[in-house]
Every structure is written in structure tokens, then in C-alpha cells.
C-alpha positions as CSV (number, residue, x, y, z in Angstrom):
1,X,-60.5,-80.4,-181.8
2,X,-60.6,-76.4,-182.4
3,X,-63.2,-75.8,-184.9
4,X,-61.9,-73.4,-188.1
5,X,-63.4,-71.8,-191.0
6,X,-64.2,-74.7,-194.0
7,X,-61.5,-74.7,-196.3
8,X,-59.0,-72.1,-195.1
9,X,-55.5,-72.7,-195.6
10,X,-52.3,-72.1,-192.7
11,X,-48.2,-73.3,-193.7
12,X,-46.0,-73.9,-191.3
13,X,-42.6,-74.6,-192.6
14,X,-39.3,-75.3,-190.6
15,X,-36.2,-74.0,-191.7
16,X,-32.3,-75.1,-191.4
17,X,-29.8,-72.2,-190.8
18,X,-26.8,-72.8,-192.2
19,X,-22.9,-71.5,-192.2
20,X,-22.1,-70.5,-195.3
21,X,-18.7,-71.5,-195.6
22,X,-19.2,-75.6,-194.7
23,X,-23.2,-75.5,-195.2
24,X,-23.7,-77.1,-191.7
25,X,-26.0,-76.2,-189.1
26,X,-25.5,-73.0,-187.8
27,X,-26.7,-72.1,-183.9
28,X,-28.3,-68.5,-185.2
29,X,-32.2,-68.7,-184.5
30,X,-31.6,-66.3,-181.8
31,X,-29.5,-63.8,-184.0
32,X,-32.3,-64.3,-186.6
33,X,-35.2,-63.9,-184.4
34,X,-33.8,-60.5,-183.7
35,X,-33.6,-59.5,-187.4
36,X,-37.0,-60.8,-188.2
37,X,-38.7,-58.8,-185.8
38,X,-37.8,-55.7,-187.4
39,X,-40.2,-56.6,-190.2
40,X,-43.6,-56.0,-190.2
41,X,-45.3,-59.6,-191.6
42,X,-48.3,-62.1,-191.7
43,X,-47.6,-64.7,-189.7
44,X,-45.3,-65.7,-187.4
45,X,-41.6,-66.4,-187.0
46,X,-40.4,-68.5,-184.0
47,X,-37.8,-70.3,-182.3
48,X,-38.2,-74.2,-182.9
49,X,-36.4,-77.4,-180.9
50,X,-32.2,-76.6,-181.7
51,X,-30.8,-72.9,-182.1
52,X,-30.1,-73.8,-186.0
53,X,-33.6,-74.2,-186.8
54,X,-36.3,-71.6,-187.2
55,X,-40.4,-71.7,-188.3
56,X,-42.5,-69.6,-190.2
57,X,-45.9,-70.1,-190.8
58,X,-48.6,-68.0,-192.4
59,X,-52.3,-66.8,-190.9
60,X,-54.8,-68.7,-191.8
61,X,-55.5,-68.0,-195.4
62,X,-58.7,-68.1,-197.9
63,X,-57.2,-69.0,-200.8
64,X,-53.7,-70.4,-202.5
65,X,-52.5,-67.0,-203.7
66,X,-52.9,-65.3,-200.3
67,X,-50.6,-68.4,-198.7
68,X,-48.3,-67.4,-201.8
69,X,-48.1,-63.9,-200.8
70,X,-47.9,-64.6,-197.5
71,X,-44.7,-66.5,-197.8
72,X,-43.3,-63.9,-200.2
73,X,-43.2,-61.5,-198.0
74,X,-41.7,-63.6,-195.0
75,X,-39.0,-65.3,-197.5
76,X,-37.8,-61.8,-198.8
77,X,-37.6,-60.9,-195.2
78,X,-35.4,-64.4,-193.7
79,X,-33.4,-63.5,-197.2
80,X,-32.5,-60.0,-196.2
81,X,-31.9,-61.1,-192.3
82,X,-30.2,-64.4,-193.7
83,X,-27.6,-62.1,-195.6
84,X,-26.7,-59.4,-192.5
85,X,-25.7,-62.6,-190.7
86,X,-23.6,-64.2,-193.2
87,X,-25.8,-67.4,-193.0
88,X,-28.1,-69.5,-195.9
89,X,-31.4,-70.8,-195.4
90,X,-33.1,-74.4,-196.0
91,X,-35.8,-76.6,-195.5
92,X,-37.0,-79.5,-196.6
93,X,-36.0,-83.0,-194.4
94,X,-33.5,-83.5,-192.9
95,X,-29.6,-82.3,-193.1
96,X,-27.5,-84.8,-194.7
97,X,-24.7,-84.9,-192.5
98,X,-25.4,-82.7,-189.2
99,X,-24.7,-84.6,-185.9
100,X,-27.7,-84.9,-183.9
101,X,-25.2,-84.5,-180.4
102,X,-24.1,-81.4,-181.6
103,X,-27.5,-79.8,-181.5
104,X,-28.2,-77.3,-178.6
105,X,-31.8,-76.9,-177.4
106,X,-33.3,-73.2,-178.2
107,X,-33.4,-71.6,-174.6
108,X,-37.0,-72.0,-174.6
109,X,-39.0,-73.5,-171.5
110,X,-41.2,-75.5,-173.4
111,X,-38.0,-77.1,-174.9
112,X,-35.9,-77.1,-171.7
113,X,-38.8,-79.3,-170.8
114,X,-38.8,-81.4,-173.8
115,X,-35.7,-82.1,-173.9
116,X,-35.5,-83.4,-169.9
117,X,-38.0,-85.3,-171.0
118,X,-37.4,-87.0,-174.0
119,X,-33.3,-86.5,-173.4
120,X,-31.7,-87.5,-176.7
121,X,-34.7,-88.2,-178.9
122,X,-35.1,-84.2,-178.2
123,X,-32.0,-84.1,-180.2
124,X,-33.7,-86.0,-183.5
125,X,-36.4,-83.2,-183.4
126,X,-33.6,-81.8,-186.2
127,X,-36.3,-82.3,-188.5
128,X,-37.5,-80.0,-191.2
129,X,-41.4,-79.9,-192.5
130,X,-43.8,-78.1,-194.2
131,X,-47.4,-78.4,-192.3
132,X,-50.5,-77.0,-194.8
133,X,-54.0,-77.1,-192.2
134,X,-57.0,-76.7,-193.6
135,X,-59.5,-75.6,-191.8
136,X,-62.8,-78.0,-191.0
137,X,-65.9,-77.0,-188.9
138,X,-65.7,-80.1,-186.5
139,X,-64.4,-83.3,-186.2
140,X,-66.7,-85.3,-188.2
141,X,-65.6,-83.0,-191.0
142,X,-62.1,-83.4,-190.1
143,X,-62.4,-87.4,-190.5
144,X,-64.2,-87.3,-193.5
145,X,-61.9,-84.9,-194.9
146,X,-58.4,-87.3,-193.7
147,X,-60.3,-90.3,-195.3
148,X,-61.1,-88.7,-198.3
149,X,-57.2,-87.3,-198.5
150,X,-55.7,-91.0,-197.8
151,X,-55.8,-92.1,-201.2
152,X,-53.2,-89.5,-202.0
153,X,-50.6,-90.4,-199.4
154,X,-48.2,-92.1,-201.5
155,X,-48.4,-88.5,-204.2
156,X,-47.6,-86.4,-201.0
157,X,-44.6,-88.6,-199.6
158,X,-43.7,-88.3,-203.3
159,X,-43.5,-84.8,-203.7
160,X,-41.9,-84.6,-200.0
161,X,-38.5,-85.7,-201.8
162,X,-37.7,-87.1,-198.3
163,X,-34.1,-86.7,-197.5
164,X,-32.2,-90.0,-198.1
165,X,-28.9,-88.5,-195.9
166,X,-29.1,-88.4,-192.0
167,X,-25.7,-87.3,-189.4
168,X,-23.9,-88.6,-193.5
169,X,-25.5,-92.0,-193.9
170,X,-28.0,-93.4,-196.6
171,X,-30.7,-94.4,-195.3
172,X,-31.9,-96.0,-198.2
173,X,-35.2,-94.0,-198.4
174,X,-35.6,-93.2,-201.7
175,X,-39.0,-91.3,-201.6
């Protein structure tokens, strides 16, 4: 357990690039990457498991409206990058009908390693969340805090609109 300041906020979000003529994946995260780093912005922007997929994620944050700005200002950046390379941006899920064997592994040697590893689950990473930490002094706190939140766990998988489509079948998850 790393210790944090009570209360403070960090998003992580993982994004889906997509070709913009069939709306499939799109291996780009490289390409974007590139682009990104010409912006100066909170945060961070980094490769994630397959070369269509991206995350962002904020500093850690005091309040709601500086998470809001944060995100602004890295969204109207992956917009502007999104549009030099002809490609549209999503999150949220999963992709209704990518195919999980098509899926190349970023060049990365954490996910080189990952994917020797776990071979094709590596491949069902494809996955795309949103991740809000909040900051707790220890562990105890932590708990207490998880325990207190656990109440509210079917009102989060509600508002996750969890994507009832994956590689083009229902899955019957209606959340």
C-alpha cells in the first residue's frame, strides 16, 4: 500500500483507436504517442496492452473540477492528434466486434513479457476502463473507505453501461 493525500482524486481511462472508415480497431498507439508528445499536458499518455489502444490519466487532483480540467486539456489534445491521423477515439468496454487474434501486443517489454506469459488471455486485455483513485493515508483507511463504498456497487456497474457486444456476440450482459 503507497500511502496518498486523503481524498485526492487520479483518472485513468483507456481508450480504443479506431479506423474511420469501418470503426474497427486501428494499430496507431505508436503513431499517436508521437502526436501527443508534442503537447504540453497534466498527466500522462501511454502505450497500453494492443497497438489500438492508448491511456490517459490525470495527476492526482484535489478536487472534481481540477480532474475536469485535466481531461479537457488531454481530450482536445487526442482530438487534434486523432484528426492528423485520420483516426476516431473511444472508450468505454469493450469493442463490439474486434477479434481478439487480431490484436498485436504494443512493443513494450513489460507486454512482450505479459503476453509470453499469459499467451492468448494477453489478447482479452482488449479492454477499456476508466479507473478514479482516491487517495487514503493507509490501509486501514483504504478498507474502511472500500467497505463504506460497497453499498454502491450495483449504481457504479450501472453507470459503467458495460458493453453487451464482444469479437460480434451478445453476451447477454445487460448492465
Amino acid at each position: 500500500f503507497h500511502s496518498s493525500e486523503p481524498l485526492t482524486l487520479g483518472v485513468e481511462l483507456e481508450l480504443q483507436l479506431l479506423s474511420t472508415n469501418d470503426y474497427d480497431l486501428a494499430p496507431y498507439a505508436q503513431d499517436m504517442l508521437r502526436l501527443m508528445a508534442k503537447h504540453k499536458l497534466p498527466g500522462s499518455v501511454v502505450p497500453e496492452m494492443t497497438s489500438s489502444m492508448i491511456e490517459i490519466s490525470t495527476d492526482i487532483c484535489h478536487s472534481a473540477g481540477e480532474v475536469l480540467q485535466q481531461l479537457s486539456q488531454i481530450r482536445d489534445a487526442l482530438v487534434h492528434s486523432a484528426d492528423k491521423l485520420n483516426i476516431a477515439i473511444a472508450g468505454g468496454g469493450t469493442h463490439p466486434f474486434q477479434m481478439w487474434h487480431q490484436q498485436r501486443i504494443y512493443d513494450k517489454p513489460r507486454f512482450q513479457e505479459l503476453s509470453q506469459l499469459y499467451g492468448y488471455l494477453t489478447k482479452q486485455f482488449t479492454i477499456f476502463g476508466q479507473h478514479v483513485h482516491i487517495g487514503c493515508p493507509d490501509a486501514d483507511s483504504a478498507l474502511l473507505l472500500l467497505h463504506r463504498m460497497s453499498r454502491y456497487i450495483p449504481h457504479f456497474i450501472a453507470l459503467s453501461a458495460s458493453s453487451p457486444y464482444v469479437q460480434g456476440q451478445d453476451t447477454a450482459f445487460d448492465s
